[in-house]
LUMKOLKE-493979 format. One line per 4 residues: their letters; for each residue x, y, z of N, C-alpha, C, O. Coordinates in steps of 0.2 Angstrom, whole numbers, padded with zeros to 4 digits. Example, Ala and Ser with C-alpha at 12.3 -4.5 7.8 and 13.67 -1.06 7.14 Angstrom:
residues 2
as) 0066/-0028/0039/0062/-0022/0039/0066/-0016/0039/0071/-0017/0042 | 0064/-0011/0035/0068/-0005/0036/0064/0000/0039/0067/0006/0040
This chain:
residues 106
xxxx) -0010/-0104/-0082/-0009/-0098/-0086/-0004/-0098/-0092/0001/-0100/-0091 | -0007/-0096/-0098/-0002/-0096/-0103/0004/-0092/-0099/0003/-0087/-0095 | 0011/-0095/-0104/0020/-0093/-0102/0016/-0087/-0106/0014/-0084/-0100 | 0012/-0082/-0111/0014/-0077/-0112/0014/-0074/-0111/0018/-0069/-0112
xxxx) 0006/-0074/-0106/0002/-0068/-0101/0007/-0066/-0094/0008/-0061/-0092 | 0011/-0074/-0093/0015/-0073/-0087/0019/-0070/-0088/0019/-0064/-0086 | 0025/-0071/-0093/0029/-0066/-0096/0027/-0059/-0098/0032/-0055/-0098 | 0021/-0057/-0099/0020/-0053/-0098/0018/-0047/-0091/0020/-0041/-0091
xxxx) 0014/-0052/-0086/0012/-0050/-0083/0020/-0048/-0076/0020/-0044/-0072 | 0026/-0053/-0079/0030/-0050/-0074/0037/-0047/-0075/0042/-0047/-0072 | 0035/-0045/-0081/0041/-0039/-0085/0043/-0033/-0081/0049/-0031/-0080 | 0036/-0031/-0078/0038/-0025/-0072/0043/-0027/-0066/0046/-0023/-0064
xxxx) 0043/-0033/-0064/0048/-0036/-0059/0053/-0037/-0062/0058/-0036/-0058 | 0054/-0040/-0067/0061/-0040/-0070/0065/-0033/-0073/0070/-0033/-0076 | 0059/-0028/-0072/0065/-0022/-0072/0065/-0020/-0068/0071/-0017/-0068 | 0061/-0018/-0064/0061/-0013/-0057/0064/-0018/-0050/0066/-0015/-0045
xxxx) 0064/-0023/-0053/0067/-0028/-0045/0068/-0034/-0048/0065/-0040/-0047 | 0075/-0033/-0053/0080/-0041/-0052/0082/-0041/-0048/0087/-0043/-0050 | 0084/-0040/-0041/0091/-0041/-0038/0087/-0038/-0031/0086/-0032/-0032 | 0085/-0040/-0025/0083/-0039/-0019/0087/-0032/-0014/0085/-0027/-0011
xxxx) 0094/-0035/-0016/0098/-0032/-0013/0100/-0026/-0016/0104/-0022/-0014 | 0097/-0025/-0020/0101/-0016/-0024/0096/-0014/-0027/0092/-0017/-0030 | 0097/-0006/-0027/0091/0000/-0030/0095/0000/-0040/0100/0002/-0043 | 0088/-0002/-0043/0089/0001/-0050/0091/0009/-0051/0095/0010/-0056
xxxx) 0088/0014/-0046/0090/0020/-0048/0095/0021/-0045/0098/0026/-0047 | 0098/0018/-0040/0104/0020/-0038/0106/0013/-0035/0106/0011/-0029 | 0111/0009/-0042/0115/0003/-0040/0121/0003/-0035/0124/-0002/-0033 | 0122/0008/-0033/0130/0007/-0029/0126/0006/-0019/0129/0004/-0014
xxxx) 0118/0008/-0018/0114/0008/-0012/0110/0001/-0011/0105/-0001/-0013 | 0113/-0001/-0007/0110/-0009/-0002/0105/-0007/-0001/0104/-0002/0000 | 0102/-0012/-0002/0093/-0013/0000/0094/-0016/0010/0095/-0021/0011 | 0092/-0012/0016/0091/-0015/0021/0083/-0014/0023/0080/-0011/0020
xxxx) 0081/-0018/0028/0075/-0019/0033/0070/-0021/0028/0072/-0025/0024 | 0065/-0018/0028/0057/-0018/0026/0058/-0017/0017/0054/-0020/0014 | 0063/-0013/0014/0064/-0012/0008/0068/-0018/0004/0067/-0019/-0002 | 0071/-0021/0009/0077/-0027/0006/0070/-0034/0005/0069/-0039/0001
xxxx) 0066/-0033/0013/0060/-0039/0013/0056/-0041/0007/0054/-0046/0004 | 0056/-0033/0007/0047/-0033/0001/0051/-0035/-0005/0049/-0041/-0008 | 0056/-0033/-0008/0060/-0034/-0013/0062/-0042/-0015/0061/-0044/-0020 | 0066/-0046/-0007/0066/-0052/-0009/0058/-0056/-0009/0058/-0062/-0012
xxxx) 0053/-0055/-0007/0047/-0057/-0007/0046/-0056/-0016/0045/-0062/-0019 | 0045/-0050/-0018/0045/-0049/-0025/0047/-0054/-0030/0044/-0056/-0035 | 0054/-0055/-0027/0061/-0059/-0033/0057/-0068/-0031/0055/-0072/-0035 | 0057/-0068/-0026/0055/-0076/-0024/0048/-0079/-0028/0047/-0083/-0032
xxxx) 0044/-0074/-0026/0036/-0075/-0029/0039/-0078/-0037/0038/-0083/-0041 | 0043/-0070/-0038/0045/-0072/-0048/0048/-0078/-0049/0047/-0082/-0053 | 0052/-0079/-0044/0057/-0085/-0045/0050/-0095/-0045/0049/-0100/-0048 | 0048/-0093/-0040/0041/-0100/-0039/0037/-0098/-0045/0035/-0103/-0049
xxxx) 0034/-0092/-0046/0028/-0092/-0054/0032/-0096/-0059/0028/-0099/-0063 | 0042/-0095/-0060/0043/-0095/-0068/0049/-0103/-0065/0054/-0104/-0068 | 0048/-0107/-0059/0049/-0113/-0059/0058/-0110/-0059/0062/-0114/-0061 | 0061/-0104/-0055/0067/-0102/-0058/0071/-0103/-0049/0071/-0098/-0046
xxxx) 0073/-0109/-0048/0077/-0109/-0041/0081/-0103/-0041/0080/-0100/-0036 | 0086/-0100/-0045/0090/-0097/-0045/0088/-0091/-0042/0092/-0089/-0038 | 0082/-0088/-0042/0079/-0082/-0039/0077/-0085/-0032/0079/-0081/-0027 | 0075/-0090/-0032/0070/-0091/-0024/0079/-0092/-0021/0080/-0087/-0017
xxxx) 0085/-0094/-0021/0090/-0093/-0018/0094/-0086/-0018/0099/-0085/-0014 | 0091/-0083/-0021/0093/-0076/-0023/0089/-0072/-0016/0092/-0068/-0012 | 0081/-0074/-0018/0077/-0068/-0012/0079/-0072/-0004/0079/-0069/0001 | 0080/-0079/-0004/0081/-0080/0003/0089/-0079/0005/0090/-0081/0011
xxxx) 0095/-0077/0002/0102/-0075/0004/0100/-0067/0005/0104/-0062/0007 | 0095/-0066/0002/0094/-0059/0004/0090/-0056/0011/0090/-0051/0015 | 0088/-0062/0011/0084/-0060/0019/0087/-0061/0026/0086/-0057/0030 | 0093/-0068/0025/0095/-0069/0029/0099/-0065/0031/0101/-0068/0036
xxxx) 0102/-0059/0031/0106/-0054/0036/0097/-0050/0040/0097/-0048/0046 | 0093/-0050/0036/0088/-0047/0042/0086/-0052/0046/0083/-0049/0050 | 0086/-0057/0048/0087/-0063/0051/0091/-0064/0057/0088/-0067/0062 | 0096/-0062/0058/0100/-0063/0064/0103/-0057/0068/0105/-0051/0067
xxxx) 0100/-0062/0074/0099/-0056/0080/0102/-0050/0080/0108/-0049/0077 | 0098/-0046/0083/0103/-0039/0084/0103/-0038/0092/0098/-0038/0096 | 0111/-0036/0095/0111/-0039/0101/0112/-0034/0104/0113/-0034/0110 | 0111/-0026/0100/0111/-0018/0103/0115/-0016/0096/0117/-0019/0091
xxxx) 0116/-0009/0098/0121/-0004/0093/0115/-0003/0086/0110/-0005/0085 | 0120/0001/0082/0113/0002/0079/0112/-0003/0072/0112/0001/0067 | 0111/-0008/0069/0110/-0013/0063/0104/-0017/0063/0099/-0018/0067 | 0108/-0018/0058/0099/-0020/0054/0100/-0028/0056/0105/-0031/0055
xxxx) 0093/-0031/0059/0093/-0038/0059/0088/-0040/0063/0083/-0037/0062 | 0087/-0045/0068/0080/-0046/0070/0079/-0046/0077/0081/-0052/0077 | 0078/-0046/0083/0080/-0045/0090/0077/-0052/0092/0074/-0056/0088 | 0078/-0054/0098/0075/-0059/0101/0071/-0061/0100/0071/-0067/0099
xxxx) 0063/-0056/0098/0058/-0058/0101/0054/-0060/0093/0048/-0062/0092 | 0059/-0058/0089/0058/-0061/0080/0056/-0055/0078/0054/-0054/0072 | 0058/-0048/0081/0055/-0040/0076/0061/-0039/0073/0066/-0042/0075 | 0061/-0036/0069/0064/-0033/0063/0068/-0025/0067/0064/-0021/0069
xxxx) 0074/-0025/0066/0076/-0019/0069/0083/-0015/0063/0089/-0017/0062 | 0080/-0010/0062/0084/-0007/0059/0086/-0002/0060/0089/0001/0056 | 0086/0002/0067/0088/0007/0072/0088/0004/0078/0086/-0001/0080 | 0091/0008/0081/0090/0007/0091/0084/0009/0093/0084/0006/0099
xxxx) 0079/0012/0092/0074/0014/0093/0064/0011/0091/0059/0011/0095 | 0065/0009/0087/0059/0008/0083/0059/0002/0080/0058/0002/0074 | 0060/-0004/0083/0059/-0012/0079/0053/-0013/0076/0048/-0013/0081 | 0051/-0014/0070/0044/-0016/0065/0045/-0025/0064/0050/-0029/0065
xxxx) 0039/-0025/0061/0039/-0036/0062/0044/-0037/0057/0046/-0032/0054 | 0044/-0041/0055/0049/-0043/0049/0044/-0051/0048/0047/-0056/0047 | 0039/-0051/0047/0034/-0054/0045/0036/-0057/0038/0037/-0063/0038 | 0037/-0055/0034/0040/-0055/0024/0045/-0059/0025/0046/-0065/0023
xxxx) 0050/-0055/0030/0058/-0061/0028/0055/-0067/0034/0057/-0073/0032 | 0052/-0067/0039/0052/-0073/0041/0048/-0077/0038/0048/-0083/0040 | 0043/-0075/0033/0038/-0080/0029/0043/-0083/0024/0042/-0088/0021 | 0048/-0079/0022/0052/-0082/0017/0056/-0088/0019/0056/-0094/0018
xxxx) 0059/-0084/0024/0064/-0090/0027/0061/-0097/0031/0065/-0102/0032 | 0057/-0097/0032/0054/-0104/0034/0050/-0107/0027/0048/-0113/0027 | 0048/-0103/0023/0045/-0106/0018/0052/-0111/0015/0051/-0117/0014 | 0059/-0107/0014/0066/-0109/0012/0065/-0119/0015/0065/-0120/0021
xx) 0065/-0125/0010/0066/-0132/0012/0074/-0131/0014/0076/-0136/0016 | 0079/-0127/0014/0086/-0130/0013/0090/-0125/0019/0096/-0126/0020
């Protein structure tokens, strides 16, 4: 693919989602669970399309706190059985961060 189309085609990622971890419309709020996933998924893809390691280490330090275990109380991380939990209540898969994280060679 021509660099122009590319660069064009992911200007919208580079405004709406540099950074995994924090909201453009409200930079002082952390990105956690399912919002932080999809987000370093986004940053990673940009970083492997534009050859740019800096981003794919970027979307995977961003996953890795959804990654480790959560052993009760209320936080965001991943339980035992590899689900994604962000309450006490309701664990969803974390499917995104764990495709990132094993994709990660290091």
């Amino acid at each position: 693919m021509p660099k122009d189309r590319l660069d064009r085609w992911l200007r919208p990622l580079r405004r709406w989602c540099p950074d995994p971890e924090r909201r453009i419309s409200h930079p002082g709020v952390i990105e956690t669970g399912a919002n932080r996933a999809g987000k370093a998924m986004a940053v990673a893809m940009r970083g492997l399309l534009t050859h740019d390691a800096r981003l794919v280490r970027k979307a995977k330090d961003a996953v890795s706190d959804l990654l480790r275990l959560t052993r009760g109380g209320r936080a965001t991380g991943s339980t035992a059985t590899g689900r994604s939990s962000s309450t006490t209540s309701t664990p969803t898969p974390a499917a995104t961060a764990s495709t990132i994280w094993r994709a990660w060679p290091g």
